[in-house]
N, C-alpha and C positions, 0 to 999 in steps of 0.2 A: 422429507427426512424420515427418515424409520425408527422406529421407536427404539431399536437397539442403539443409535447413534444418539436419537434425542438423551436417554438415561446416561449414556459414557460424557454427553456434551452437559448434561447436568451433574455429574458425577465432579468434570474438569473446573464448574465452576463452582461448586461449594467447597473445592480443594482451594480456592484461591479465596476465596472470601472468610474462610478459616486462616490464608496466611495472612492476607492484608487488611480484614478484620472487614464488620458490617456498615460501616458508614462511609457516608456519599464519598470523604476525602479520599478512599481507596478505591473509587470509579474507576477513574483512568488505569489504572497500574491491572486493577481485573483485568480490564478491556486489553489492554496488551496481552497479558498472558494469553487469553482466548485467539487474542491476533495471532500470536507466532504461532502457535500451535494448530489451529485452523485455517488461519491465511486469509479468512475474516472473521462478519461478527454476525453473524443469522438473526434474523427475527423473531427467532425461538429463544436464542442465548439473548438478546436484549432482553424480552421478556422475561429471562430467569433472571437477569443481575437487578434488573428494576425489581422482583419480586423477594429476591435475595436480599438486597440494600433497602427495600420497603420504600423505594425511588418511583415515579411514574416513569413508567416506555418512555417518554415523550424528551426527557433528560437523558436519558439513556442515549437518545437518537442524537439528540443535539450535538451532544460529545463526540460521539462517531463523527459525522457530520461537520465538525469545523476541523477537526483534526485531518489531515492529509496524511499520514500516518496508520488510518483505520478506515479499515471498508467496511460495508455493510453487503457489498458484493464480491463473490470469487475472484480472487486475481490468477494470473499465472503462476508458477513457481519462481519465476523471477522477475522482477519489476524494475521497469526501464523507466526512471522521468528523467524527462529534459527541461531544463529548466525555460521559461519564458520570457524574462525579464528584457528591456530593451537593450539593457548591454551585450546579452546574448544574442539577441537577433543582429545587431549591428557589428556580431562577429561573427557570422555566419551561421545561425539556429538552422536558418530555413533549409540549407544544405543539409546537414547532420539530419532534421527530421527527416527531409526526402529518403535520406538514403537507408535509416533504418527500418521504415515503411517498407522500401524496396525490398529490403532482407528480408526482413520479417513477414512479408505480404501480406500485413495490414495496417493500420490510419491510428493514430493516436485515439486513446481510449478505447482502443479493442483488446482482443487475446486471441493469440494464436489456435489455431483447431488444436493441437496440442499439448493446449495452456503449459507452453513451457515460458512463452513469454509474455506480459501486460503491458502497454506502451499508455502512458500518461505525461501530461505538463505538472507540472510542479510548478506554485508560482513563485518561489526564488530557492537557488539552493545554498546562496550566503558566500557567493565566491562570482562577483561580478566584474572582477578585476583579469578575472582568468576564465571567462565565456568563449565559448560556449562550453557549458557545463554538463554533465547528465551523470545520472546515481544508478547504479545496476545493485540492487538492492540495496546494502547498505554502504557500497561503496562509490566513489566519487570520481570522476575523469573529467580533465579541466584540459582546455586550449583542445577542444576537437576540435578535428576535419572529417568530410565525412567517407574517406579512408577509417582514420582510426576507431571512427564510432561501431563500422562493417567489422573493424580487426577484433574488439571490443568483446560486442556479439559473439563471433564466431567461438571466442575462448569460451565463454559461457555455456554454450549447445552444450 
């Protein structure tokens, strides 16, 4: 990271520690902001909101880290989970995954050479009544086939 980036990425987070204030209970909500706006959370930015909130890295990371919601590595500019739950593979997961693999021509927990897209599991997306599931960012598509998942995609490109 280059020093111009690091100071604009320290810049972004004392903007946000000014809005949601210095203590630990405005972690999370930092940590978003820094998500949407960077698409993760660097080891540089951890290191400033732990130094910023006078938190150890190590809490910082934790948070990242159980949230599904927050990376601590680049993703694509759009994010494909498919959900995993047994109710989805017993509607055909395994299909829908194959086939956006095919599309995409890469393997769940990769990114495309053109990081337009990140393909991950999700371990439930809270609709297992209407499996197989998958969220194209923030949005949700229930009862695929792996037609619709291809159709899906292709609007997103």
């Amino acid at each position: 990271m280059f020093v111009a980036e690091k100071n604009a990425l320290s810049e972004d987070i004392e903007s946000y520690v000014k809005k949601y204030g210095s203590d630990r209970s405005a972690l999370l909500m930092i940590l978003h902001e820094i998500q949407n706006k960077h698409r993760h959370i660097s080891e540089f930015a951890q290191q400033e909101v732990a130094r910023l909130l006078n938190i150890h890295p190590v809490e910082v990371y934790s948070v990242i880290s159980f949230f599904a919601f927050l990376n601590s590595n680049p993703k694509g500019r759009n994010l494909v989970r498919v959900c995993q739950t047994i109710s989805c593979d017993m509607h055909g997961k395994v299909g829908v995954v194959q086939a956006i693999e095919r599309e995409l021509g890469i393997k769940v927990g990769e990114t495309t050479k053109d990081n337009k897209f990140t393909v991950e599991y999700a371990n439930c997306l809270g609709l297992c009544d209407m499996g197989p599931a998958m969220a194209i960012n923030d949005q949700v598509f229930l009862k695929l086939t792996p037609e619709k998942a291809v159709e899906l995609l292709s609007k997103v490109k």
